[in-house]
Phi, psi and omega in degrees: 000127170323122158310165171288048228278148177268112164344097169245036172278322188278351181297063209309164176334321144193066179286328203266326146342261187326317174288323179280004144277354167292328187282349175077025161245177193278175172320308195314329184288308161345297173290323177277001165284314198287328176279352177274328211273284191280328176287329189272312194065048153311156094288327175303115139317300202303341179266000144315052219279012164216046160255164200288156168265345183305328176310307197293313164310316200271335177278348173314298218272325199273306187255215185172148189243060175223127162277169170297145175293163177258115164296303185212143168216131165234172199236147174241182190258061090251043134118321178330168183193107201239139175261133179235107160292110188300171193202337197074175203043045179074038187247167191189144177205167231217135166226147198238139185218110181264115157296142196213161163299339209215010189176164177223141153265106158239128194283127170224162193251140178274302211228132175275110211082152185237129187273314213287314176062077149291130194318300151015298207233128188308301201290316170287351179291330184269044136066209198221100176277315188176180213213111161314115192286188172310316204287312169331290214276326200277337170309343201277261204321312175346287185279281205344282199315307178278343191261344178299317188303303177296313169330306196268336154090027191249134155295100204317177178151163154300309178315169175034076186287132161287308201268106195257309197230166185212112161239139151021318204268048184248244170285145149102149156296137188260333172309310184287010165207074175315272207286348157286317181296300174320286170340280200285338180288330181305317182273344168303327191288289247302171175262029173236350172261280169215007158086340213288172191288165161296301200302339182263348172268146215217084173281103184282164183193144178282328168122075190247127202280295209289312188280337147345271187308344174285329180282344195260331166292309191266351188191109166252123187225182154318124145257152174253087190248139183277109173275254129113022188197142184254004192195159196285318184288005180242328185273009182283291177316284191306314157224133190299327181314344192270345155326319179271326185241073192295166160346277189339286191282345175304302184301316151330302186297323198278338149291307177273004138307299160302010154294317191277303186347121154337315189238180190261022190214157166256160185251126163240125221247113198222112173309152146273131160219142224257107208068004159259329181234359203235023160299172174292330181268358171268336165296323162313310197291328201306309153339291168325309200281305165311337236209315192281190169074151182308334195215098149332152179230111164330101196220185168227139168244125152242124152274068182288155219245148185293113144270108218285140189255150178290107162221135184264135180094330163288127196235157163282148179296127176281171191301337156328277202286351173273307196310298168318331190258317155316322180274340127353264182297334168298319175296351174255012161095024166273113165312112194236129174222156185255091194313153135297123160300117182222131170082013195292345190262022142242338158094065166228035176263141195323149177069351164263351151324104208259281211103196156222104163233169169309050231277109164271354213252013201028053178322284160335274172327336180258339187293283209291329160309329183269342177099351180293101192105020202256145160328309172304301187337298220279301161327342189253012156259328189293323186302294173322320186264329197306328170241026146318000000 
């Protein structure tokens, strides 16, 4: 029977210690692997050409170099590019890459699938399956990196990185697989890997409060929170997670997070939706929730315009009523900017990500025993809630 070899693509600096001292080799090795490995983007030990060869010999027999397979690539007309990946046990997940004048973003997935099930959002309607692991998720830079690189007529190397900033936001909670995202987050900083700043990696979150704060210990990066409510009895609905974790202590977290934080603001990323969340008075109250209390919270509002999913009752909000509802929070001194639609004719625009998975959690089905996403449903919380 084959031995089993071990994935050391997912192997943060030094977890690949730890493995190349399994091996009866030194630290040092460690490092010109990790630069073959994320700078170069090798998979071959054998073209590793100034690791010893006995070294190269025990990874042929002992290891392996593998990312997920590419199912599909699309190119959307304004240049996005989205991979839909194998992950196995019939599952798949989607990754995303925006070319900018001043930067290249590659959007990545944690979780095959999402457990928060945001009203909202294309990806919790296909239910949860499972928590990508460290190899899963830092492979997505893996391939991006090298096929952006084949596109581009660019030479693997460290130099001329296609890939500048990497966030968070793709399938799945990133909070809810902690100790992979921590991983994969270790090798995007290290300098023998991919180098990138704290300030360019971005970790999104629904506001899962205690891992906020494990993050701000172990790993402070750019945070991000899916706001998308100004007030708990609407954010009950729209993301359920909040139920556990109300406004209160989110905001609170989201304080004592910007003591570690890279930057001096947390981004809070607030959907539009059209008579549920996007009045002058939701905009108010939303002032209110940053702005009041002994301790304001530093922030960015991005407005993202609803990218519509089949859910009844949900409309994007108009380009009016998003301008309107921004200049609201600017006149209240908030930095406010209005995402860009990118990729929607492939459907990598924010909140369209499915993937193909496995629903173990019936999403669909317990949605529909309870009436939940039903028109009726959904109307009767905006009318209650618009000036709640």
């Amino acid at each position: 029977m084959d031995e089993v070899r071990t994935n050391i693509l997912g192997l943060t600096p030094e977890q690949l210690v730890d493995y190349c001292s399994s091996l009866g080799e030194k630290p040092f090795r460690a490092r010109q692997l990790q630069r073959w490995i994320h700078q170069s983007g090798v998979s071959d030990f054998n073209a590793m050409t100034d690791l010893a060869k006995s070294l190269r010999s025990k990874l042929v027999d002992k290891a392996e170099i593998r990312a997920p397979v590419v199912l599909k690539d699309h190119i959307s007309a304004d240049g996005t590019r989205k991979w839909l990946l194998d992950v196995g046990q019939g599952n798949a997940i989607e990754t995303v890459f925006i070319p900018e004048d001043d930067r290249g973003t590659l959007c990545v997935s944690t979780q095959a699938g999402c457990a928060v099930n945001c009203l909202f959002c294309s990806t919790g309607k296909q239910g949860f399956n499972r928590n990508l692991t460290a190899h899963e998720i830092i492979g997505q830079l893996w391939l991006a990196e090298a096929a952006v690189r084949k596109s581009r007529n660019v030479p693997p190397g460290k130099n001329d990185r296609q890939i500048s900033n990497v966030v968070m936001m793709g399938m799945g909670e990133p909070l809810h697989n902690f100790e992979a995202t921590v991983s994969a987050l270790k090798l995007m900083l290290d300098d023998n890997a991919y180098g990138l700043s704290r300030r360019r990696v971005t970790v999104s979150t629904c506001g899962v409060v205690p891992m906020i704060d494990r993050l701000a210990q172990e790993c402070p990066v750019a945070l991000a929170v899916s706001l998308h409510a100004p007030n708990d009895r609407l954010r009950d609905v729209l993301v359920p997670l909040n139920r556990r974790y109300p406004l209160a202590e989110l905001m609170a977290a989201c304080n004592r997070y910007l003591d570690y934080a890279p930057r001096d603001f947390i981004t809070f990323e607030y959907c539009m939706l059209d008579g549920v969340n996007d009045t002058d008075a939701h905009a108010h109250e939303l002032v209110d929730l940053v702005q009041a209390g002994a301790t304001p919270v530093s922030c960015k509002l991005n407005l993202i315009p609803f990218n519509s999913i089949p859910m009844p009752g949900l409309r994007r909000s108009t380009d009016a009523r998003i301008a309107s509802f921004a200049e609201i929070l600017r006149n209240a001194g908030i930095v406010t900017t209005i995402r860009k639609t990118r990729g929607e004719d492939i459907e990598a625009a924010c909140g369209l990500l499915a993937g193909e998975i496995m629903d173990k959690t019936r999403v669909q089905e317990r949605m529909a025993e309870k009436g939940i996403g039903s028109e009726e449903y959904i109307r009767s919380y905006q009318f209650k809630n618009i000036c709640s």
